[in-house]
N, C-alpha and C positions, 0 to 999 in steps of 0.2 A: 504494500500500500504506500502510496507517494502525494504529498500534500504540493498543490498545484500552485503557483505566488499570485494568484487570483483567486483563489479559494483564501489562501492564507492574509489576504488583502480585505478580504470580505469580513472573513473571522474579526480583524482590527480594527473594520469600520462598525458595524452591525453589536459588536458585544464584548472587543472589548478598551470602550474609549479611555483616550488620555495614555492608552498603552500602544505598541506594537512588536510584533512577531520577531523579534531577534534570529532565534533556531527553534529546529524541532526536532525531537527524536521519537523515532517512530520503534516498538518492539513486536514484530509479530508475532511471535510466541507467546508474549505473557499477554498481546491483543493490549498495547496499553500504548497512547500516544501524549506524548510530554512537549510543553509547549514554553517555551522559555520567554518573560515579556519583559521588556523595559520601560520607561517613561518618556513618551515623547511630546506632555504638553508643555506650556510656558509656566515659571514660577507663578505661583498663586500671588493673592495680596493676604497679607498677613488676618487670622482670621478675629486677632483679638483688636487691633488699633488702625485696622486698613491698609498699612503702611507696604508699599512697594519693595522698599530698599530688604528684599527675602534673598537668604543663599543657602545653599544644602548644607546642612551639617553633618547626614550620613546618609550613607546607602544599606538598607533594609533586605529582607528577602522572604519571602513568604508563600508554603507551598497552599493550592487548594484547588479541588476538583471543581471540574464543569462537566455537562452534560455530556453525554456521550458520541462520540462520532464514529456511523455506519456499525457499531455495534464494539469500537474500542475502548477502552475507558480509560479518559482525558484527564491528563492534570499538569495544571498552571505551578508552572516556575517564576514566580513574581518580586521583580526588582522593584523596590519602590523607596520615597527620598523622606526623610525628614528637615526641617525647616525651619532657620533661624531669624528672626528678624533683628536687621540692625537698632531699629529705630525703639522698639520696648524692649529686646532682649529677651522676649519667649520664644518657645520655641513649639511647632504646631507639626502634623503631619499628615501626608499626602492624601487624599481621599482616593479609593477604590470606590467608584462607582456602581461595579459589576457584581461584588462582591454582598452576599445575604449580609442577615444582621450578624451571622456568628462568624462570618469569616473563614471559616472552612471549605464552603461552596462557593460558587457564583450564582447570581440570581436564576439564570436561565437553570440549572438544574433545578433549584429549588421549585421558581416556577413550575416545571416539568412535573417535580413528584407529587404536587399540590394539585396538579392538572388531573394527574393516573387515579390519584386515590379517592377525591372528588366525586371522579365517576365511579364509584364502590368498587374500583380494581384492589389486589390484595398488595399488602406490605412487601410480599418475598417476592412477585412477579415485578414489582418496581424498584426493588433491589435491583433484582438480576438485571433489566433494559438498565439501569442508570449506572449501573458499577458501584452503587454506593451500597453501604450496609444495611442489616434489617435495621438495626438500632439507629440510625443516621437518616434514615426516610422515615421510620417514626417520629424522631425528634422536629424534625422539620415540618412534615404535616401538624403537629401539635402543637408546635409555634405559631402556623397561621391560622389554624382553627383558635387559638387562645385571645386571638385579635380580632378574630369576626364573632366569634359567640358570645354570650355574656346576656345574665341573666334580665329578662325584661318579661315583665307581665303584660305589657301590651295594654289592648282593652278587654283582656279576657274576662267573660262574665258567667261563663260555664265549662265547669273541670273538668275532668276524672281523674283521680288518684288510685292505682293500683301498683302492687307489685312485681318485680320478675326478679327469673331464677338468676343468675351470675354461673353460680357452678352446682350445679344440680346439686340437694339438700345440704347443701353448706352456707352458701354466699347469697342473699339477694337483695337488690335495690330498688326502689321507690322513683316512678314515675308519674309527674302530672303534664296533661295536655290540655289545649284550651278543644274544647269540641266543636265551636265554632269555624274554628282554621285547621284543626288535625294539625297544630303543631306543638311538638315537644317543647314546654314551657321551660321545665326543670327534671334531673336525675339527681337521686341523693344515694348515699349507701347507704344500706339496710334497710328494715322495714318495719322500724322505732317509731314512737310516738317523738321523741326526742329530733330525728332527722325530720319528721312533718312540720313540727315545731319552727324548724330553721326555714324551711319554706314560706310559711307562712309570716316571718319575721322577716326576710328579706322582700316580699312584697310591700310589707312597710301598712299605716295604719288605713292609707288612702285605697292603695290596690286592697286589700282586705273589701275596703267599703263595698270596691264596685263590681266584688263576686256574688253572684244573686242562687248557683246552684252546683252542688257539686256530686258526681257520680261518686259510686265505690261500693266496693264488696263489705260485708258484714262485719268491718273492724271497726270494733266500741272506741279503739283508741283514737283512729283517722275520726270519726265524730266528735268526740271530745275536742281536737283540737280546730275542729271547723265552729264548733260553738264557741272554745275562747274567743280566735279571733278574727271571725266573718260574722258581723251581728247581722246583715241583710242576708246571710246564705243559709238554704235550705239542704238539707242530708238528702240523697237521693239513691237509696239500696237501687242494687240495678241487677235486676231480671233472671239473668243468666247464673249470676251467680247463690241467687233463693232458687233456682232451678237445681242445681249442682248437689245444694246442702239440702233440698229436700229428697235427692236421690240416694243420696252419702246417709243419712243419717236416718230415714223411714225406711226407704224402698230397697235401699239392700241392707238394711238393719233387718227387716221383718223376711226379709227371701233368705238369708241365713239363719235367722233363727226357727223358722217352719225346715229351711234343711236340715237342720242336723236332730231337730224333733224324730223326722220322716228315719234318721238314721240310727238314732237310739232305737226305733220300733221296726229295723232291721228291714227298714223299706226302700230298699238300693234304690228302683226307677223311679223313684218321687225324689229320691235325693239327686240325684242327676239331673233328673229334668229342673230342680229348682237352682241347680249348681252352675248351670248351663243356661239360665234365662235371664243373664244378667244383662244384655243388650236390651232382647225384645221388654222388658221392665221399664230400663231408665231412656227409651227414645221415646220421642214424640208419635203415638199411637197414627198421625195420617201420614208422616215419614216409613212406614212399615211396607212391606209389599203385603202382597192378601195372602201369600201364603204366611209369612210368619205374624200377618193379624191372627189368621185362623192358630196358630202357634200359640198368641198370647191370650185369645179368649178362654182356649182351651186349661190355658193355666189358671186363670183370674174366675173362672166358674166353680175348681176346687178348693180357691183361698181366699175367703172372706175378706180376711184382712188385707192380701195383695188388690184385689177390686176396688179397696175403698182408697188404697195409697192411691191406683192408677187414676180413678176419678178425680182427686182432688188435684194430683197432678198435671192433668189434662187441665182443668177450671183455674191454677195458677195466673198463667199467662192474663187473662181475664182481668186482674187485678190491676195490673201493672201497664193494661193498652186502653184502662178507661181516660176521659176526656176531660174530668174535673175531680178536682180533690174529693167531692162531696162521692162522686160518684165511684171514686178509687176508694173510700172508705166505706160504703155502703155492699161492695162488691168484697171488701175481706174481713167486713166484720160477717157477710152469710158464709165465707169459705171457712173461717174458724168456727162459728156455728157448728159446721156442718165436719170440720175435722174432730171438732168434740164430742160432737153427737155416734161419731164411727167406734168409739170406745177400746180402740186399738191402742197402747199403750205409749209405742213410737211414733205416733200421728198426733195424739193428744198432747204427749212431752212437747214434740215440734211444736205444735201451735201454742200452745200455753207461754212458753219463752218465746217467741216470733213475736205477738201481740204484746208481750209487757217490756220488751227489751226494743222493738223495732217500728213497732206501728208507723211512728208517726215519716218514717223513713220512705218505709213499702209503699206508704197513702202518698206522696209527694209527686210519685210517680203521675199521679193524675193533673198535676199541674206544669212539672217538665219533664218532657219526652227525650229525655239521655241517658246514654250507656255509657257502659265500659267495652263495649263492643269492639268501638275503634281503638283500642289496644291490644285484642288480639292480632291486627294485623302489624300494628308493632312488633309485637314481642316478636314475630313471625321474621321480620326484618333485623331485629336484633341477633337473631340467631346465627342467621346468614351475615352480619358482620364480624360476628365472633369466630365463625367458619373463617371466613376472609384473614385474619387475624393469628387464626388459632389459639382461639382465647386470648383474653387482656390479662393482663398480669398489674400495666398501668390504667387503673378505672378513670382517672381524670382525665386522659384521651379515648378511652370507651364510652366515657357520658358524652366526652365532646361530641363525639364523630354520632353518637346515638342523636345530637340535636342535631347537628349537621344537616343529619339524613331527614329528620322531621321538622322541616320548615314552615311546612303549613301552603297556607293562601296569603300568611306574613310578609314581609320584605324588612320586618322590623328586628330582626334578631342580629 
């Protein structure tokens, strides 16, 4: 490979000014091109008293990578002056204009890695195209995500706070979005009443004011601290997740405990077939095909108690898609009625704690129509940057790159 004096002419005008191309060495074995540069602008004016009367007082040398060429990887041999002036006797030194903020790069790589990772390419593929290190393309993305994000509530006036996993049953962090824009407001670690806390305290007493509702799954703590401090915002349980705990906690609470009855009384096929109906149970009864409707009638005909879980289950949803509070309360004070009235044991527990710990939660729903829904397809995304990644080790550029990705319909972050 041979560097042409018009290519190399370009290189000095194009990126890298106030320098030029002295020599070059080229290694094709180690695939690595070395670019030696000197200074050929005119003495500066002195940068503290303006003063002309500047003369070098030494010569410099400074080695740092740039982007790569045709697939070599490039680095600057840079001569550069320092600078004394006669007239106050300080002394100042030469500006690299090309050069990032750390100085070990030139802009254009930097630019370059900022550009790959952007577009949710991964860490180790833009190692490899730049020549540079896994840890030196993270550092750099991290720097310029550290300058464009930063924490702003916006006009957000409707949340949802939820959690996710980090490193499956170890690790997880605390995400809120505004549901209005689908954008990732804040990431905090763990899933503390103490990190919601901090959330809520960085919004400050005004952002507070002009939060009017917030989604979330059934944490007494996440409520707690939306009543300190959001006096206009209303708790708004959401949907999916009183769908989940009432599966969790009746529906295969009560189909295990009739199995293993069936199995003390040495009733193999009833134990099986209740062992085995853990789907057709907890899906939604018009999501079924007809064959395994006919599957789940046939189960729900000889279990009193599973009939009365799947009824109430099915009538759920109902609660939570009515049109006014009056009307969302009216719709789950009959569905408790009516889970009390089943006199099943796990149904009756459910509703008893539901109604005295949640009510006024569940009934909200009739006045705002918000999930946590759009966080599944977060987390969904999360995952696939962690893939990208291979996990984060450093969480303050995994939250970064986690708001990065969720922008929203914002331009404000």
């Amino acid at each position: 490979m041979a560097i042409v004096p018009d290519f190399q002419s370009d290189l000095t005008n194009h990126f890298f000014k106030g320098f030029k191309i002295s020599s070059h060495f080229i290694d094709d074995k180690a695939k690595e091109i070395h670019f030696y540069l000197e200074p050929c602008s005119e003495f500066p004016v002195c940068p503290r008293c303006k003063g002309k009367n500047v003369v070098v007082h030494e010569y410099r040398k400074r080695i740092v990578q740039d982007d790569s060429i045709l697939g070599y990887k490039t680095v600057l041999f840079i001569t550069y002056r320092t600078f004394k002036c006669k007239f106050c006797n300080k002394y100042s030194t030469e500006k690299i204009e090309f050069l990032s903020e750390n100085s070990r790069f030139t802009t254009r790589v930097a630019d370059s890695v900022n550009e790959d990772l952007e577009r949710a390419g991964s860490i180790k593929d833009t190692a490899e195209r730049t020549g540079l290190s896994w840890s030196s393309c993270k550092r750099i993305h991290k720097r310029y995500l550290k300058k464009k994000i930063y924490f702003n509530l916006g006009q957000a006036s409707h949340i949802a706070i939820d959690e996710f996993s980090i490193k499956k049953g170890h690790k997880y962090a605390t995400v809120v979005v505004d549901l209005d824009t689908k954008r990732v407001i804040w990431v905090g670690k763990g899933k503390t009443v103490r990190e919601v806390n901090r959330f809520f305290k960085l919004c400050g007493t005004e952002g507070c004011k002009q939060i009017k509702a917030v989604a979330m799954d059934q944490n007494a703590g996440f409520a707690t601290c939306v009543n300190k401090y959001c006096p206009n915002a209303k708790v708004v349980y959401d949907l999916f997740h009183m769908v989940y705990n009432f599966g969790r906690l009746v529906i295969s609470a009560i189909r295990l405990r009739l199995a293993y009855e069936n199995k003390n009384k040495n009733d193999d096929n009833a134990y099986s077939l209740l062992k085995r109906s853990r789907f057709l149970l907890l899906t939604k009864n018009s999501n079924l095909s007809e064959e395994k409707r006919i599957k789940l009638n046939d189960i729900l005909s000889f279990y009193h108690d599973l009939y009365a879980a799947n009824e109430l289950k099915e009538l759920l949803p109902e609660v939570f898609h009515a049109h006014s509070k009056e009307e969302s309360e009216s719709l789950w004070d009959e569905w408790v009625r009516l889970a009390l009235q089943s006199k099943v044991q796990e149904i009756t527990k459910f509703a008893k704690v539901q109604n005295r710990r949640y009510r006024d939660g569940i009934t909200n729903s009739g006045i705002y129509r918000i999930r946590t829904s759009v966080l599944e397809g977060i987390n969904n995304k999360i995952k696939v940057l962690k893939r990208l990644a291979y996990g984060f080790r450093d969480l303050e550029y995994f939250f970064l790159r986690i708001m990065n990705a969720f922008r929203g319909n914002s331009l404000e972050c």
